[in-house]
ZAMARGU-4260 file (C-alpha; in steps of 0.2 Angstrom, whole numbers, plus 5000, padded with zeros to 4 digits):
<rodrens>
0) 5801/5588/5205 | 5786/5577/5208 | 5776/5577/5224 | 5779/5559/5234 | 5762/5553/5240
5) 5759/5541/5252 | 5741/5531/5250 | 5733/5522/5264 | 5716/5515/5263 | 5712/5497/5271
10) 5699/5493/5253 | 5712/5484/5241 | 5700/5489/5228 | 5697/5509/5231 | 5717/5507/5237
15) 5720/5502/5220 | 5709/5516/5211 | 5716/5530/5223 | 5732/5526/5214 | 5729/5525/5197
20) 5719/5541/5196 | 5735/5551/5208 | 5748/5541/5193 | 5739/5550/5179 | 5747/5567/5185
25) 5765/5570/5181 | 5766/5580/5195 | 5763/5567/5208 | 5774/5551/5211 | 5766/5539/5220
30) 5779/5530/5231 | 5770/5517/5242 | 5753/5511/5248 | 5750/5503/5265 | 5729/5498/5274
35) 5734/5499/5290 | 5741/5514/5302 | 5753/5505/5308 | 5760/5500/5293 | 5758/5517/5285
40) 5771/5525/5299 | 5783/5511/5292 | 5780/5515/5274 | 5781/5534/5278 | 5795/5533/5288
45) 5805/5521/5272 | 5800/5533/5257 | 5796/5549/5265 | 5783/5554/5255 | 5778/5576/5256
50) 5760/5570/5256 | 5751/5556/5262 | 5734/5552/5258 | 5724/5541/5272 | 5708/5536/5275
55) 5700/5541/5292 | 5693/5523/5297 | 5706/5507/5294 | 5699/5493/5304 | 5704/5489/5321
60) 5719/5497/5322 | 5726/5518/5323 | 5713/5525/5310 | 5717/5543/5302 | 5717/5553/5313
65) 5731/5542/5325 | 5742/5541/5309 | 5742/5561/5307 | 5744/5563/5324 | 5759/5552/5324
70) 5767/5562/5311 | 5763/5576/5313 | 5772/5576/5331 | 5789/5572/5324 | 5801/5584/5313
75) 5799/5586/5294 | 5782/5577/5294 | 5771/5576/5278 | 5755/5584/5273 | 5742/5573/5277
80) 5726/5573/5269 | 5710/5562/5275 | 5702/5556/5263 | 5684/5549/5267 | 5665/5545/5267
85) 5661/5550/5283 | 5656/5569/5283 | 5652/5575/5304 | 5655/5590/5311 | 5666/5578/5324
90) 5677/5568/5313 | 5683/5584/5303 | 5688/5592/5318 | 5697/5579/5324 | 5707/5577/5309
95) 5711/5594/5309 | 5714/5595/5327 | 5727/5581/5323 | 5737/5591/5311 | 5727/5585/5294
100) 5730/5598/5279 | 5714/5594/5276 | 5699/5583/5272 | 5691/5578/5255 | 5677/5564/5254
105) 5677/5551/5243 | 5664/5557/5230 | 5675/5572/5227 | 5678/5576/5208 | 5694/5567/5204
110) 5701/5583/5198 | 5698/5591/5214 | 5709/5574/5223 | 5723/5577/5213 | 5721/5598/5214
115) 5721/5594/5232 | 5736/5585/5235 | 5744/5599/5225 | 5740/5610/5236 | 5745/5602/5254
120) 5762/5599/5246 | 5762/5617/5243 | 5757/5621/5262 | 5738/5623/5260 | 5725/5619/5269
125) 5712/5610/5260 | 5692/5609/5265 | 5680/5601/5252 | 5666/5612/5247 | 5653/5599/5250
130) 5662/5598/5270 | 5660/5615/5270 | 5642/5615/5265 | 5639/5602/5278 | 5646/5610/5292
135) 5634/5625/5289 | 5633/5643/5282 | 5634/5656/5295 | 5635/5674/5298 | 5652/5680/5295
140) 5657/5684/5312 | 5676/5679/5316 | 5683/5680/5332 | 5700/5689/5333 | 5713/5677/5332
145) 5703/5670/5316 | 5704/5688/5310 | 5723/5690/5315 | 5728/5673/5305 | 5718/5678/5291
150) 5728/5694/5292 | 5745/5685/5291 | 5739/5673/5277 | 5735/5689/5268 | 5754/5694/5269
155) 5758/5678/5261 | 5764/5668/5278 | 5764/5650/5276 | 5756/5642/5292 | 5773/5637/5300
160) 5778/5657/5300 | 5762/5661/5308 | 5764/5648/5321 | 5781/5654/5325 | 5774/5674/5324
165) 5758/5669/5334 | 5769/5657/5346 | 5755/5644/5342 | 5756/5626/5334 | 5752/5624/5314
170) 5740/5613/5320 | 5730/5626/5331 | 5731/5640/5314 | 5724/5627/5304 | 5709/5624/5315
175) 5707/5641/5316 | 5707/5644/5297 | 5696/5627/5296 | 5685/5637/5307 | 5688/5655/5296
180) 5682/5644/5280 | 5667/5638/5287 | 5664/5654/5294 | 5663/5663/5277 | 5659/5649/5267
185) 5675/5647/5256 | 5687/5633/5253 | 5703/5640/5253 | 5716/5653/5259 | 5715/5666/5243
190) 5695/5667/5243 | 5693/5666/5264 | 5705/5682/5260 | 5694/5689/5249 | 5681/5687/5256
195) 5687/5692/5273 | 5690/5710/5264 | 5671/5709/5255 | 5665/5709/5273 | 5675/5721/5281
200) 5685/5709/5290 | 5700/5713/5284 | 5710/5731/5277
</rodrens>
């Protein structure tokens, strides 16, 4: 089965090549396009896509992080991934903190794009390397709920069974883990793992 995808982006013209370059791979379907929020919850709410690509700014009206907060609140909601050039410490936390499976900026590889979406449809979290790079290399020190997601992650729980174990929203575990990745300098849950263990954070 292919992974429905959802594209929003308020440029007809990047719109257009977002598209073309997620139709070039089998596994993804895409099954409808809106540049607005608003019109996205409609399109989203039609086709029911399992990711939904958006950009973070759409004009006047809900930007990214409104339209992931708004689907994110209700039941069976998407992956949403935010997509953008905007790269501040304060706009990726936002998007996380909304529920955002993660955030990729535009200049990112097109293989990486279509690796990403992937890998939200399969319940990942996804952090750019360069958005990690921006948001700083730091000593490894993880506080303990970062230690004790990481240590359920290891066991091979998906974010929703960690949230019901841990009696916390997804959305707080993937801030943590956004927070884990930045921490130890990796973009994504097998090498934060790793890594973890290299530094002794983990058995």
């Amino acid at each position: 089965m292919s992974v429905r995808v959802v594209v929003v982006e308020d440029h007809p013209v990047t719109r257009l090549g977002i598209v073309a370059l997620l139709r070039q791979d089998d596994r993804l379907d895409v099954v409808g396009e809106a540049s607005t929020g608003e019109e996205a919850l409609e399109v989203i709410a039609r086709e029911r896509p399992e990711v939904v690509l958006t950009d973070l700014r759409l004009g006047d009206g809900m930007d990214g992080v409104g339209v992931t907060s708004s689907l994110r609140s209700g039941p069976g909601a998407p992956a949403v991934l935010v997509l953008t050039t905007y790269d501040t410490d304060r706009d990726i936390v936002r998007a996380v903190e909304a529920g955002a499976a993660g955030y990729l900026l535009k200049d990112t590889a097109p293989e990486e794009v279509v690796a990403a979406v992937t890998r939200a449809a399969a319940g990942e979290t996804v952090l750019a390397r360069r958005v990690v790079a921006r948001m700083g290399r730091r000593r490894v020190e993880l506080s303990a709920r970062e230690v004790e997601i990481l240590g359920a992650v290891a066991r091979g729980l998906a974010n929703r069974e960690i949230a019901g174990e841990l009696f916390i929203s997804e959305a707080t575990v993937k801030t943590h883990l956004v927070h884990a990745f930045t921490k130890l300098d990796v973009d994504s849950r097998t090498a934060a793992v790793a890594r973890a263990r290299e530094e002794g954070l983990l058995p």
